[in-house]
N, C-alpha and C positions, 0 to 999 in steps of 0.2 A: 793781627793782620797789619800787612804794612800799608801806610796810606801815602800814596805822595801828593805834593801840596803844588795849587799853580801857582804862577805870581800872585793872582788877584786873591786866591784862598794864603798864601802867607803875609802878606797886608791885613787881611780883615780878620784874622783867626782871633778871636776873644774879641773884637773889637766892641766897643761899647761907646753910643755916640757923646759927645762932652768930650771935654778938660779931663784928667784923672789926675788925681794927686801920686806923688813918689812916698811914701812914707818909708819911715825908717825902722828897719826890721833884718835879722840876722839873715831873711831872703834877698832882701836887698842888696847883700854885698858893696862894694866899693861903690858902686851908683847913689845908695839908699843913703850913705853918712856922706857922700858928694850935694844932693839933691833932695835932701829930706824937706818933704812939705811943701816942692815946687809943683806945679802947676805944668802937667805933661798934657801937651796937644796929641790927637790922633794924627797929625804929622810926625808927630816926634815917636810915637810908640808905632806909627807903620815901620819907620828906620828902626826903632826896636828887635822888631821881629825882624827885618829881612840882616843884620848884624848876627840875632841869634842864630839864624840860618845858614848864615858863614861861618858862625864859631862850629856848626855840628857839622858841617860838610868841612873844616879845616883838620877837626877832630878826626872824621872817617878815614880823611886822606892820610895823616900822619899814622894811624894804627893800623891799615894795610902796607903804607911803606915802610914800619919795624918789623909787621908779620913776614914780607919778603924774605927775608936776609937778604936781602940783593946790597944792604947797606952796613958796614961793621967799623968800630974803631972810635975816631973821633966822629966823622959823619953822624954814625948811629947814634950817638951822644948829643949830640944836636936835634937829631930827630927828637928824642926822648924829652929834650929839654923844651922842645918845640911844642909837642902834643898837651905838656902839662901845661907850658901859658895856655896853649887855645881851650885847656878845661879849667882855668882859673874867668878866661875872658867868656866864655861863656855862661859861665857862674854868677860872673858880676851884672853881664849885658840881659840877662834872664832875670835878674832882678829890677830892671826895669819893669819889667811886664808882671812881674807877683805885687812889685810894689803899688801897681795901679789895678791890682786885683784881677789880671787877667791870668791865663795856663799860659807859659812859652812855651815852644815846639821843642819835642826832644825829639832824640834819633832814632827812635819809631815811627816816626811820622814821615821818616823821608825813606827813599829808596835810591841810593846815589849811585851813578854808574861813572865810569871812565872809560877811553877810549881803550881799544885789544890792546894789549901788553905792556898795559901802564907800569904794570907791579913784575913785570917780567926783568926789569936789568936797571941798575944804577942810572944809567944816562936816561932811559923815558922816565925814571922817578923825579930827579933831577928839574926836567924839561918842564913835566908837569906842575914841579914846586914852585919852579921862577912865574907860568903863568897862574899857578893859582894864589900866589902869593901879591903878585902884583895888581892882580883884582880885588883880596882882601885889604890890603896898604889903600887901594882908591875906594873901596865901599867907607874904611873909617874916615879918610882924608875928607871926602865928600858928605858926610855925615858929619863933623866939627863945620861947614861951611853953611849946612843946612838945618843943623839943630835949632828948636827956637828958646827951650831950656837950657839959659845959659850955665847953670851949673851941672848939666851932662858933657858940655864940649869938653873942659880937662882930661875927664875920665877918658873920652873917645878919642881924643888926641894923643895922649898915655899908651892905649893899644894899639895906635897906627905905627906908633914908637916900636913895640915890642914886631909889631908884621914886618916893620923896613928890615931889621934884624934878621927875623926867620927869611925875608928876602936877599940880604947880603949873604946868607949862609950858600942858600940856594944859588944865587949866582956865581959865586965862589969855586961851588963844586959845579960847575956847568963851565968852570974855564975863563968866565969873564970876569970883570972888576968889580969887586964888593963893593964900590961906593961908586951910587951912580949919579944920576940927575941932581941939579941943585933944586927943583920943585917939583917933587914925583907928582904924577897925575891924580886929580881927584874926580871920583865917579859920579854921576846923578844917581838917583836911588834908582829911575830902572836903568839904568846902564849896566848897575850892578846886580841888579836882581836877572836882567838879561842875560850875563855874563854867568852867574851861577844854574839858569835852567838850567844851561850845555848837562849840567851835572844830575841832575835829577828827572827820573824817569816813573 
């Protein structure tokens, strides 16, 4: 059964009150040998979870916009190349949460919807990319500003790095300038957790 999660239920999913430690473990991926043995707040693993929950709704969205064809060539190569980061960063950001012993949320757990004919033509894939792309760039952005694990910030700063990219791609093919602002926006955690309901039903 599919369960979908509210803000308040993806904050608190495993949560467990205390500190939890990151330990280091082949679940932990790039976080676990960042952050081995640090000292994670239940502020810091609420961002946890609402990050893992952009990496599986980044995921959804790239693997209905290859299923389309509505995208071929170099584009569709960039998708391709797009979807593997968002399952490497969600690999790594999910081992936050095994590393302090809790389940992350996999893509079971949600039921993501888009607006009518997202997946119908190049330009609303496009459309949809730049804004879903420019909210994941400000959930990490605002997540490096707010972390209190200072050896998580590199890691999260790393993958805000790889979203500007899958953002210049998206802007790119939408017509506008791949290089944009000198200091992209960063999110509050519910700004961003706000900005992902839209998506989940």
């Amino acid at each position: 059964m599919t369960v979908s999660l509210s803000r308040t239920q993806l904050f608190s999913r495993g949560a467990k009150g205390g500190a939890a430690l990151l330990v280091v473990g082949s679940a932990g991926g790039f976080f676990a040998g960042s952050a081995a043995a640090d000292a994670i707040s239940d502020a810091d693993l609420a961002y946890a979870r609402l990050l893992v929950g952009t990496e599986l709704l980044a995921a959804d969205f790239y693997a209905r916009a290859i299923a389309s064809q509505q995208l071929s060539g170099e584009p569709l190569k960039h998708l391709k190349r797009a979807l593997f980061n968002e399952q490497e960063h969600y690999q790594s950001v999910s081992g936050i949460l095994t590393g302090a012993g809790q389940p992350p949320a996999v893509a079971e757990d949600f039921d993501f919807s888009y607006p009518n004919g997202t997946f119908g033509s190049k330009a609303s894939i496009v459309k949809l990319g730049v804004a879903l792309e420019t909210t994941f760039l400000g959930a990490y952005l605002g997540a490096v500003g707010a972390l209190q694990a200072n050896a998580l910030k590199q890691p999260v700063a790393r993958i805000a790095a790889s979203e500007a990219e899958h953002l210049s791609v998206f802007t790119r093919l939408s017509g506008g300038d791949p290089i944009g602002i000198s200091f992209p926006n960063a999110l509050s955690i519910d700004e961003a957790s706000g900005a992902l309901d839209a998506f989940t039903s």
